[in-house]
N, C-alpha and C positions, 0 to 999 in steps of 0.2 A: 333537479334542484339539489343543490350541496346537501350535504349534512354535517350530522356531530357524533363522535364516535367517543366512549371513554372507558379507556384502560388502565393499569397501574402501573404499566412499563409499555413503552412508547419506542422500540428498536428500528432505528433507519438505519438497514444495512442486513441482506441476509448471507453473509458471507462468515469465516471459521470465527470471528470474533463476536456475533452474532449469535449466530447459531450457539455454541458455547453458553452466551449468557442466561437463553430461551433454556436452554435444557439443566443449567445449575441453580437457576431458582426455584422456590417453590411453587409446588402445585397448584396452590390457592391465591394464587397470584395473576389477574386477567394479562396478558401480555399480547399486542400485537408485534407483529415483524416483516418491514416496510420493504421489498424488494423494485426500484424503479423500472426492470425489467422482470423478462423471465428469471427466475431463482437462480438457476447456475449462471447467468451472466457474470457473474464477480472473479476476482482477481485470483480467488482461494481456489477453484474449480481445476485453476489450469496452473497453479503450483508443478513444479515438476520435482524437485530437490529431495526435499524432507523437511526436518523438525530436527533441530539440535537439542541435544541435551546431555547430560552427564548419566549414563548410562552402563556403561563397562567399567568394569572395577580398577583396570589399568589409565582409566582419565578422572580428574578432580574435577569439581566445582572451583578450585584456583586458576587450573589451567583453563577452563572455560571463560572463565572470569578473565585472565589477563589477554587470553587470544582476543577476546569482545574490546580490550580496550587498545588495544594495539590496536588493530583495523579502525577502530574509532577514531585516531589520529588526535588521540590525547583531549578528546572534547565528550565523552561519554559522561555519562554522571554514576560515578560506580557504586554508587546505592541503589540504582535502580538495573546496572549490572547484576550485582548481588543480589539484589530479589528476585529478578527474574531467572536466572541460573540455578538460586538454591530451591526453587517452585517447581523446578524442569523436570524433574524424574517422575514426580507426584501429578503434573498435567497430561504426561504423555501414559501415566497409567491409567488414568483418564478416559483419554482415548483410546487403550487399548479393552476396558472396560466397556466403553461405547460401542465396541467390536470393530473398530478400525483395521483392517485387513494387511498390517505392516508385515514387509518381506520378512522371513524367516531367513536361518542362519544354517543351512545343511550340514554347514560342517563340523557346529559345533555341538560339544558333547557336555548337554546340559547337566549332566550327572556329576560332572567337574565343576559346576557351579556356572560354568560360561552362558554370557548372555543368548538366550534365544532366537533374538531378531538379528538379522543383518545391519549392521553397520556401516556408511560409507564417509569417504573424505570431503570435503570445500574447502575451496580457495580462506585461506587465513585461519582454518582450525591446524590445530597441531596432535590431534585427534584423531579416530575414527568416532564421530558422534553422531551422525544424521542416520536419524530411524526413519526412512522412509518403506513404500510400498510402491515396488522395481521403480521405473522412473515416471508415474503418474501418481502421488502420494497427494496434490490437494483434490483431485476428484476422489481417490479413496475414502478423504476426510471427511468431505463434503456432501459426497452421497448419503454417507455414515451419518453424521451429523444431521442428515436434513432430515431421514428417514425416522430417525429417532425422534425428532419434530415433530413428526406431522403424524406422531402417537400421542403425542401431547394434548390434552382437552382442552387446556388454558390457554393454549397457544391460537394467534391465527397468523397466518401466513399470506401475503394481500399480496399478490405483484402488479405489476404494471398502476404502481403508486408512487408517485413522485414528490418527494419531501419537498413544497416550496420556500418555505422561512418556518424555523421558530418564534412563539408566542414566548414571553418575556411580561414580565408585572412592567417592567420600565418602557418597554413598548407600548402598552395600554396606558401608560399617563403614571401606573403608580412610581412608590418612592424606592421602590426596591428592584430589583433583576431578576429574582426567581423565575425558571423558564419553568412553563404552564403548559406546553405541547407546542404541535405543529400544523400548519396547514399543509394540506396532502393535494396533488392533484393526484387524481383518480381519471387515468387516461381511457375508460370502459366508457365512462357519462362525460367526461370532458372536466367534470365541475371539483374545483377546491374543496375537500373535507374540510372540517375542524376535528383538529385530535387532543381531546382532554389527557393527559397523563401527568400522574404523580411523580414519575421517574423519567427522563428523555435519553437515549444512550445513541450518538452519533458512532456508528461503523459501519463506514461508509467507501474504506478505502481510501486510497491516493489520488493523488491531481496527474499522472504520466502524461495522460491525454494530452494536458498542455503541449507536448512536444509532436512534430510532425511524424518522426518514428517512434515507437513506441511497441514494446513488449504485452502492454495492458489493453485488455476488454474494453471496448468504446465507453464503458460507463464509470472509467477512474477521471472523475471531473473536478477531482475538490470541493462537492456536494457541503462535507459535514466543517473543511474547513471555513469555506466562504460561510455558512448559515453559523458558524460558531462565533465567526469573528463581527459578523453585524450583529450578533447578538451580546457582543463585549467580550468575547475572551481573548486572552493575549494567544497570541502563535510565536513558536519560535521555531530557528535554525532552517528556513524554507529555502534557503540556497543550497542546501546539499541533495540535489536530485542524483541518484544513481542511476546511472546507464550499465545497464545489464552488458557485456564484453561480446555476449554471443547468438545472437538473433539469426534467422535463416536468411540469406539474402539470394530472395526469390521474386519473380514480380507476380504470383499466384499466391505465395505464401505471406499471408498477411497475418502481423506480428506473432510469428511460430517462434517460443524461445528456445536453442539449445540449453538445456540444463548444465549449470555449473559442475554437476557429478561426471560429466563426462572426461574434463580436466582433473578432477579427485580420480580418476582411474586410468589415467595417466595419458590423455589426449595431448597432441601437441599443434601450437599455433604456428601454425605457417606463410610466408608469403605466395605469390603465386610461382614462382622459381621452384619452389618444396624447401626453402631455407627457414630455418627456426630465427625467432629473433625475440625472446623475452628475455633471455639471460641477459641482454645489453642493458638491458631496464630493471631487472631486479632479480634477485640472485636464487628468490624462491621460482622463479620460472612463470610455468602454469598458473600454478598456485599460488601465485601474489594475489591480495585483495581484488576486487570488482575496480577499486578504483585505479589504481596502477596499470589493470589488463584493458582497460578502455582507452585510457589516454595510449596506452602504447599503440592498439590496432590505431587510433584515428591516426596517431605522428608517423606512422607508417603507410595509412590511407594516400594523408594529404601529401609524404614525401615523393611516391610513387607515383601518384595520380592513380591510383586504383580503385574498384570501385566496392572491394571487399578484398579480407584476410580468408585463409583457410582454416578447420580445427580438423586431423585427423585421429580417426582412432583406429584404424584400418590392420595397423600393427599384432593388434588384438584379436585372439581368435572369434571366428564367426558366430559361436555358441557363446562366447564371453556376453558379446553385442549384443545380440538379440536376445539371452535372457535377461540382462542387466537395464536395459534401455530398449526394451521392447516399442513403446510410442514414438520414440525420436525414431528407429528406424523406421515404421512403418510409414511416418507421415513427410519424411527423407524421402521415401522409395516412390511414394504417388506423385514427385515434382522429379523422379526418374534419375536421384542420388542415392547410391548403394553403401551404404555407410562401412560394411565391413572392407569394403573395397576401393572408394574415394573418399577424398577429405570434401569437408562440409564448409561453402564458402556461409562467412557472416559478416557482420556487422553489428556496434554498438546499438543500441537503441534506449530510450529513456525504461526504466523499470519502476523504479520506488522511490518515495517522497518518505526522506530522512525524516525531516520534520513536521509540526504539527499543528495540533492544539494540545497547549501546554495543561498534563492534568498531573496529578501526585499520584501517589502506590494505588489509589483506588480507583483508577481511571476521573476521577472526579476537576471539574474545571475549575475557571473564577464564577460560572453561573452555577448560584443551587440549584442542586437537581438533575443537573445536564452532565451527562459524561460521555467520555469519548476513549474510546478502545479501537485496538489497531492500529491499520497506517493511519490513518484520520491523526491517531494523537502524535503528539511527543514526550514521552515520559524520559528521555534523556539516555534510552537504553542502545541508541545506531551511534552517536556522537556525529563525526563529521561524514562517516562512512558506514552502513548496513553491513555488520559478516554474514554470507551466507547461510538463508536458513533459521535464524535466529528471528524472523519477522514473523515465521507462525507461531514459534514459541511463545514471543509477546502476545500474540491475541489470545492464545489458552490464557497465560497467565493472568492477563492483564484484566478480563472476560469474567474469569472465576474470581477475581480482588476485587473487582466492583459487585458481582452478585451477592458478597458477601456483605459489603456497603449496605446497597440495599437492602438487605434483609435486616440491619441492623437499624435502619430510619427509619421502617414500614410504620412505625405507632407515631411518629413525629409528623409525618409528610400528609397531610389529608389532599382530597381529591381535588384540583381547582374549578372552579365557581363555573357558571355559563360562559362563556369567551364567545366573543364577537365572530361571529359569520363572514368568510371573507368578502370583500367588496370587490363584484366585479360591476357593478352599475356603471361608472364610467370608459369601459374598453369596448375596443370593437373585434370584430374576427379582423385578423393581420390577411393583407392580400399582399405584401412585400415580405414574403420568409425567403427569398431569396438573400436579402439582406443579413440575416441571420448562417447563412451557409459561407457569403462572403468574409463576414467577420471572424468565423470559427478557422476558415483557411490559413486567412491573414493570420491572424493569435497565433496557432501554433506554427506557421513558417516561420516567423518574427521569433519566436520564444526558441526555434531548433538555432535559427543562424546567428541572433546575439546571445542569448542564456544557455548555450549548451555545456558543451564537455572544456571547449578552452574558452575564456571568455577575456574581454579589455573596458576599460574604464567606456570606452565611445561605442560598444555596442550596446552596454546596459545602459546610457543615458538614451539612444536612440530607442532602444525597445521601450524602454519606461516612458518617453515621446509619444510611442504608437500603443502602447498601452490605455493613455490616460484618456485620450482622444477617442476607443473602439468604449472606455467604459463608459462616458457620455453618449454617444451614440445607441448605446445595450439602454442605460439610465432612459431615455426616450423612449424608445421600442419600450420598454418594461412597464411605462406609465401608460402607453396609449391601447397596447392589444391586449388580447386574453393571452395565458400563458400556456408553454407550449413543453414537453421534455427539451426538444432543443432550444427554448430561449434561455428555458432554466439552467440546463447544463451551459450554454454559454456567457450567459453570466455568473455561473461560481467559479467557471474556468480562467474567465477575467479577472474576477477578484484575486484570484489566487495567485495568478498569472503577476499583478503589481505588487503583491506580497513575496515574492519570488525573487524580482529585481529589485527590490527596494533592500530586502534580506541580502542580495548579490554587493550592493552598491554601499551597505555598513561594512562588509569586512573587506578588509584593507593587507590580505593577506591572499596564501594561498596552502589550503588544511583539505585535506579528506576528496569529496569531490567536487569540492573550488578551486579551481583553477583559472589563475587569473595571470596574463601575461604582463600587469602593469603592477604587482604583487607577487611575483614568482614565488619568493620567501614567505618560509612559517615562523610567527609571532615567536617570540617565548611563552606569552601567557595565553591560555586556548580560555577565550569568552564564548559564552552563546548569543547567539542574535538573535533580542527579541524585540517583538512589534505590538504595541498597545493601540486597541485601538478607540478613540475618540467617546465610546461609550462605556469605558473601563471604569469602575467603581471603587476597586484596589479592596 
């Protein structure tokens, strides 16, 4: 038998921006924290990079600040550049408070005032800013983070709980949109919770899944976008999917990313010949943004006909490698690639969803109550293009701006009423989930071959075609069975999926990571594209 469950913060997502928010509220505060799988399933876990931020005394807050808008491709919103930059030093002490176990700096001599921690390079800083911990820094985080949780009394931590919609006053008939909680499937009992909460906070992660390749954990499905936007809030900028430059291209290695710090330490991209070839494409080399080193390996994929580039770093001494990037070699060496000593073939792969659900400085949306941190949102901080590194930063920041929120409405917001018990009286158990595996294939083939890395006006009409047509088919399925993780997940993947090309098919351009062959040229004026949708209240 369902239930009813009622807390005063309501977190779908237990990943760095999550986690974060559970541990800078108050104590006296009942908080659940929704993970639809096991806990470290999430995106933060397998982080490899670091956390940018203005840290040594030889880098600004300016230089930060203009690196972020440069890579953004002139479409950032530098207010919220600025916020989140001049926050950086103060999140990541933070975390260092939290006892995040960030690599140390042997060589320097703190008594000179020099920073502590080691510092490394990414593509598009002109810096050394990224604190990380050697090259597994979101499992540092996130171990950090969780454990610190689960000292928490207030806290509970639920997995294998699957957000299926937001509860909304405008959903129940009233005249208003305040969201009022969530129904949960609880995959233990099978049966849809009701979740009373005061406060609802979608971090939830990205949609990547959408794509056939993909860098991301099976469960970046677009969860908090799709449940945001049937719940009214606007989304914007959902065309600029990043494809991470350097994925392992193995058929055992299923989505293994090379870390970007491996080009910060001066790897070089190769064809299969051993010839370099980025200086044809941009003059920073390596270190050109994500979006620049993707489109180059694919125009060199599809020119050759090959089935992968190389990255080597072999040049490097052995002890370099292995203390620097300790996991990429070891998990190199079990697919029987010796990283000090061969170059690593790769390949693009989808990584991170620029865009969002549109909130201000406080993570806060169009719906009261409801807010969204992380990749989930869009606070206008990636522009057309993500710099490296700069996406955990947002979730500290962004995580601690809304716990402050909250804290500040706590006497304004009272508890909502009884809420309706989900209805599952008219479904049955599904005996075609087959059909459910076939449409999840379809989606993201469909989504790699027309919405990818280079796109044209007749692939996005054709995917938007077989878009419209799998969301009527899900729309049936969704009315007649009980619900499932995977129906759920394939319908927000859908949703998100027609938000994607629809967001493709407004800009008439080609900016950040749009690329479009029937739009080569970038505008003069950089607009954001955004999507309202039908149950917008303004």
């Amino acid at each position: 038998m369902s239930q009813h469950f009622r807390h005063d913060v309501l977190i779908i997502g237990s990943g760095a921006a999550g986690l974060t928010l559970a541990l800078t509220l108050p104590s006296t505060l009942r908080i659940a924290v929704l993970s639809k799988g096991d806990l470290a399933n999430g995106s933060t876990y397998w982080a490899q990079g670091g956390v940018a931020a203005v840290l040594d005394d030889t880098d600004t807050v300016e230089s930060h600040v203009e690196d972020t808008l440069v890579a953004g491709g002139g479409l950032c919103r530098e207010d919220a550049v600025r916020f989140t930059v001049e926050h950086s030093r103060e999140a990541i002490q933070w975390l260092i408070e939290q006892g995040v176990p960030f690599t140390r700096d042997e060589e320097q001599d703190r008594e000179d005032g020099g920073f502590e921690y080691h510092l490394t390079r990414e593509g598009g800083h002109s810096h050394r800013r990224i604190i990380h911990a050697a090259d597994a820094t979101g499992a540092a985080i996130f171990n950090t983070l969780l454990q610190r949780t689960r000292q928490l009394e207030n806290v509970e931590l639920l997995e294998q709980h699957v957000a299926v919609d937001l509860i909304t006053e405008r959903k129940l008939g009233g005249s208003r949109q305040r969201c009022l909680g969530a129904y949960v499937l609880n995959r233990a009992s099978g049966e849809v919770d009701t979740f009373h909460a005061r406060f609802v906070i979608l971090a939830t992660g990205g949609a990547a899944k959408v794509y056939l390749y993909t860098s991301n954990p099976d469960g970046a499905c677009g969860d908090g976008i799709a449940m945001a936007w049937r719940a009214g809030c606007r989304v914007g900028n959902l065309e600029f999917n990043q494809f991470h430059p350097t994925c392992l291209y193995h058929p055992q290695a299923k989505s293994f990313l090379i870390t970007e710090a491996l080009r910060g330490e001066g790897a070089h991209l190769k064809l299969p010949n051993g010839e370099r070839f980025m200086a044809r494409f941009d003059q920073r080399e390596e270190l050109a943004p994500r979006d620049i080193v993707a489109r180059a390996i694919d125009h060199e994929m599809k020119r050759l006909g090959v089935d992968c580039v190389y990255l080597d770093i072999s040049h490097k001494t052995e002890s370099f490698i292995k203390t620097h990037f300790p996991t990429v070699y070891e998990r190199c060496l079990k697919f029987g690639i010796d990283i000090t000593r061969q170059p690593i073939p790769v390949v693009p792969a989808a990584h991170y969803t620029c865009g969002g659900v549109l909130v201000d400085s406080r993570g806060l949306t169009d719906v009261p109550n409801l807010y969204a941190i992380g990749e989930t949102s869009f606070t206008g901080l990636h522009g057309a293009n993500r710099m490296a590194s700069n996406s955990l930063l947002e979730c500290f920041v962004y995580a601690r701006s809304a716990a402050e929120d909250i804290v500040s409405r706590l006497d304004s917001v009272p508890m909502p009423e009884d809420l309706p018990t989900w209805d599952a009286s008219q479904v049955t158990d599904s005996d075609e989930d087959v059909i459910i595996a076939h449409n999840w294939d379809e989606l993201r083939r469909f989504m790699w071959d027309y919405v990818g890395i280079v796109r044209t006006n007749k692939r996005l009409q054709r995917a938007q075609h077989r878009v419209r047509m799998l969301l009527s088919e899900i729309d049936e399925f969704y009315s007649n069975y009980k619900v499932s993780r995977d129906l759920i997940e394939l319908r927000n993947l859908a949703q998100v999926a027609e938000l994607m090309i629809e967001s493709a098919m407004l800009r008439r351009e080609s900016r950040g990571l749009h690329f479009t062959l029937d739009y080569p040229e970038r505008l003069d004026q950089a607009r954001d594209t955004i999507l309202q949708p039908p149950t917008y209240c303004g």
